[in-house]
N, C-alpha and C positions, 0 to 999 in steps of 0.2 A: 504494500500500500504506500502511497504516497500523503502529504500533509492534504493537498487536494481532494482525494479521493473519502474523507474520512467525514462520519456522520457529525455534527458540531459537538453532542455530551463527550462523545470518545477524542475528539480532537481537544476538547477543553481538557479532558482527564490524562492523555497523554502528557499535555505538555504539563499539569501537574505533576504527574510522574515524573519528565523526563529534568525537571527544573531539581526534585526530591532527590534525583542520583547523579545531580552534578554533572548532566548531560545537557549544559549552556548552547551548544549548537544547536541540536536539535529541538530542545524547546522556542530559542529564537526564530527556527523553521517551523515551527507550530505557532509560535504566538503570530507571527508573520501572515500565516495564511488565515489565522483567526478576525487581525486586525482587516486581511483585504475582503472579509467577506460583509464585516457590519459595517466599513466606512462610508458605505452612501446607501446605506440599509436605514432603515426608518426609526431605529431604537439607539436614541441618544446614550441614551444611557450602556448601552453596552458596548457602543461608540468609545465611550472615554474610560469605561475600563479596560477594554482590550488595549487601547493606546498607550494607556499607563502603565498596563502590565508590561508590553514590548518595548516600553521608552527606561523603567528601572531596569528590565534583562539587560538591555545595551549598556546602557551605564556600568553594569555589574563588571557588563566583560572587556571594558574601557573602550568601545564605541562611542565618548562622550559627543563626538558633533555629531553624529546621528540622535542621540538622545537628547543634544538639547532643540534640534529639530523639533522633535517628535512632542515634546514639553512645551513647548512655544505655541506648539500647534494645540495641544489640549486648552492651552489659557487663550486662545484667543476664541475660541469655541465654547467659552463660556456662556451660559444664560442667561437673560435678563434679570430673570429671577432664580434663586438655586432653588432645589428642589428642600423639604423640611426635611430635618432628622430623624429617625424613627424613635432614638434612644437619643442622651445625654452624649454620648460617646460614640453617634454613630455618624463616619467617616467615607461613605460609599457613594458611589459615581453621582455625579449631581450637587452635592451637599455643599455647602461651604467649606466646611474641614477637609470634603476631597479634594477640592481647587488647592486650597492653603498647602495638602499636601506634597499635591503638582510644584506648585513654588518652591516649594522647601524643596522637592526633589532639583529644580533645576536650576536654583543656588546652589546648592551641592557641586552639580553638574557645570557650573562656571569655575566654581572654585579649581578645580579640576582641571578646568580648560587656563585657567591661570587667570581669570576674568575678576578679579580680586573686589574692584568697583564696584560691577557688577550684581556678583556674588552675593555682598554685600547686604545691596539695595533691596535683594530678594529677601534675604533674612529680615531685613526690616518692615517689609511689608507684607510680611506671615506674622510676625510679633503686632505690626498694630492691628490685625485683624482680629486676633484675639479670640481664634479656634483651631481645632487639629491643632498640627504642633508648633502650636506659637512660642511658649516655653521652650523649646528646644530650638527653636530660629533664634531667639536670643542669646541662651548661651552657645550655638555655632558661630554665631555672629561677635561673640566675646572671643572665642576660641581663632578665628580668623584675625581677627584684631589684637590678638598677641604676637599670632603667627609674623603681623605685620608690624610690630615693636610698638603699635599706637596702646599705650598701656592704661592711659589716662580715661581713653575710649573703653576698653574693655572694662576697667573700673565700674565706670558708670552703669554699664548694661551688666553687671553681674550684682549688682548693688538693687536692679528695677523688683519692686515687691511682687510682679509675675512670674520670678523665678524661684520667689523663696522656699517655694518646697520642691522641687526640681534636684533629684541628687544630682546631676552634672553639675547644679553652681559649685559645691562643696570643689570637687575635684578643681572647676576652674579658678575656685579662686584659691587654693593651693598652689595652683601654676602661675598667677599674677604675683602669689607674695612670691614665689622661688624668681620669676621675672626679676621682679623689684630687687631683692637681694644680689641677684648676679651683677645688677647695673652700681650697686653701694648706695641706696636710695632705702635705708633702713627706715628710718621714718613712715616710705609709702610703703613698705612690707607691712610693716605696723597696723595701719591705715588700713589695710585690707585683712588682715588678718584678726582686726578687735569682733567684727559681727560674728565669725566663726568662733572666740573665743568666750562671747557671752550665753554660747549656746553649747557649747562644750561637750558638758555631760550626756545632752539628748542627742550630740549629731551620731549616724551609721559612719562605718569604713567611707573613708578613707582617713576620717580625720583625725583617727587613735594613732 
């Protein structure tokens, strides 16, 4: 059989299989023919999950300018209106949180491409939207902004009370005080290290 040839449940279940045994070709050759079959099919919605599914495979397997194609293309093909959540935490094709996630994936996917700016801007405009993973647009966007020695920037954004139950802040901002100390700027280690200190006893690993 060929991707072609195959009925859509068993074409969708292969390439869950084939994505499960670490057989990235093949699933990209199934997500592939999934994508050409609903792209001018009438169900939006499965429209922009299959797009999404074949736009992270690529990414996965460092196809990033295909993928950020492919991510460009889901956000511009957004609706007027997004479709409502079903749950609190439901993130599925349509939703606002889907889109957000789309962004977040294709800041990733800049960062990647070296699009550092860019990249950026993306995180920041998952954090003001303020679903899916805004918290974690934030601190990517701390964690790039180290990357990029703007320390004073990542400061801030690990500091925003969006992140404060987020265990990545703990970790980033462990990485801003060792920043601070390598440059001899003890004071701003200091500075960054008092909020994890008044919280001490409650915080998880990493901070014992």
């Amino acid at each position: 059989a060929t991707p072609a040839t195959l009925a859509d449940p068993l074409l969708s279940l292969l390439a869950d299989t084939a994505r499960a045994q670490r057989d990235l070709e093949l699933a990209e050759r199934l997500l592939a023919e999934r994508v050409r079959r609903v792209v001018e099919g009438p169900d939006p919605v499965a429209r922009w999950g299959a797009l999404f599914d074949l736009a992270r495979l690529r990414a996965g397997r460092g196809k990033f300018l295909e993928a950020r194609e492919e991510l460009q293309r889901l956000l511009a093909s957004r609706p007027a209106t997004f479709l409502p959540p079903r749950t609190r935490k439901d993130d599925g094709p349509g939703t606002a949180a889907f889109f957000a996630r789309v962004r977040f994936n294709l800041g990733a996917v800049l960062e990647k491409l070296g699009e550092l700016d860019a990249a950026a801007a993306e995180f920041e405009r998952v954090a003001a939207g303020r679903v899916g993973p805004s918290g974690l647009a934030t601190l990517q966007r701390a964690r790039l902004e180290l990357r990029r020695g703007r320390l004073d920037v990542a400061e801030q954004l690990l500091l925003r009370p969006s992140v404060a139950r987020e265990p990545g802040r703990i970790e980033g901002t462990l990485l801003l005080v060792s920043r601070r100390a390598e440059k001899g700027d003890a004071a701003g280690a200091a500075r960054a290290l008092a909020p994890l200190e008044a919280r001490g006893a409650r915080l998880p690993e990493p901070w014992r």
